[in-house]
C-alpha positions as CSV (number, residue, x, y, z in Angstrom):
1,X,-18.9,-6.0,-9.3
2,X,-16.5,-7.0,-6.3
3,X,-16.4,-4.3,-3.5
4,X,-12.7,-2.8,-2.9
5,X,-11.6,-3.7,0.5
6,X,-10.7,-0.6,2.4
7,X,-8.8,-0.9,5.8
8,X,-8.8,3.0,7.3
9,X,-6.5,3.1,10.0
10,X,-7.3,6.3,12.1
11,X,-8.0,6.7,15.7
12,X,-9.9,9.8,15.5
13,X,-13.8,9.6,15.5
14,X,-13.8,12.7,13.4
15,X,-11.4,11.6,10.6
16,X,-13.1,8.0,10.7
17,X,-16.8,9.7,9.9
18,X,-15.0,11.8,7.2
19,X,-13.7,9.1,5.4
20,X,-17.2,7.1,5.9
21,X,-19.0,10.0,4.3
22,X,-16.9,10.3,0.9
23,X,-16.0,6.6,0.7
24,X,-19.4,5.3,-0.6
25,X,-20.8,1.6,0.7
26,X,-21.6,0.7,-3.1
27,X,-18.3,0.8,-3.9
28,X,-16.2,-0.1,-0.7
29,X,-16.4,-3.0,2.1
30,X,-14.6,-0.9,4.9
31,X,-12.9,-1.9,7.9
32,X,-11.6,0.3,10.8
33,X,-8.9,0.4,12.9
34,X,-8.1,2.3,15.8
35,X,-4.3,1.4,16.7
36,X,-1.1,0.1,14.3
37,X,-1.4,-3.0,16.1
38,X,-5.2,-3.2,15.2
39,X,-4.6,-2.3,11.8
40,X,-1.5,-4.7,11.4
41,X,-4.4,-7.5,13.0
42,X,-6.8,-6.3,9.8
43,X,-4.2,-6.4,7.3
44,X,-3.3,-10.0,8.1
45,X,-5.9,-11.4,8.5
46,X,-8.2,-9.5,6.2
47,X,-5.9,-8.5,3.2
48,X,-7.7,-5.3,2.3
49,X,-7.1,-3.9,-1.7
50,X,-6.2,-0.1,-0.2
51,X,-5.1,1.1,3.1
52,X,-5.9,4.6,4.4
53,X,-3.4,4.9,7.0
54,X,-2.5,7.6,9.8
55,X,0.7,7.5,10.7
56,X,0.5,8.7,14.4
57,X,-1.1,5.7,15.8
58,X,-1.1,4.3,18.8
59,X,0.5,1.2,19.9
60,X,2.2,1.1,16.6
61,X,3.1,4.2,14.4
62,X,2.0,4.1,10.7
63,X,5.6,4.2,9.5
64,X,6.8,0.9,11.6
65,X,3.3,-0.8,10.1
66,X,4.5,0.2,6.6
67,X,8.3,-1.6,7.6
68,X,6.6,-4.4,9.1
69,X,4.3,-5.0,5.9
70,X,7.3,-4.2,3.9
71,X,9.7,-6.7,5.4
72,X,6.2,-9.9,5.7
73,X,6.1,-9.1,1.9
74,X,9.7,-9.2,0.9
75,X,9.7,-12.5,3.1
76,X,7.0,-14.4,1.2
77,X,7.9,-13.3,-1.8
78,X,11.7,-15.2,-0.7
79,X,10.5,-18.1,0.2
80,X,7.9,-18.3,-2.6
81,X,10.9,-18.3,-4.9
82,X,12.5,-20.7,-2.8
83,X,10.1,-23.5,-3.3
84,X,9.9,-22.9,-7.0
């Protein structure tokens, strides 16, 4: 069975180790980020199946990463229409 792909978004060290301890390697491939702009870098490039997100981030706040996704999706699904 495929791994979920797990992008936790949290700059605490704390927080990161909680989530590491419940969120169990046989079922999850994890990836962390440490800043908005880190975790907009993951989500990109990585395309992870959840995202754990904390929305007081540095360099990016979790609510302008969820616009910013928002607004990429609404655009490919657009211009996937488009060329149809």
């Amino acid at each position: 069975m495929d791994k979920l792909k797990i992008l936790i978004a949290e700059d605490d060290k704390t927080t990161q180790r909680l989530y590491d301890s419940f969120l169990v390697d046989d079922i999850f491939e994890k990836n962390y980020a440490k800043s908005g702009q880190e975790a907009l870098e993951f989500y990109s490039s990585w395309q992870p199946d959840i995202i754990l997100l904390d929305l007081m981030l540095p360099t990016l706040s979790g609510y302008s990463l969820l616009r910013i996704n928002k607004r990429r999706k609404a655009r490919q699904i657009n211009s996937h229409h488009y060329f149809q």
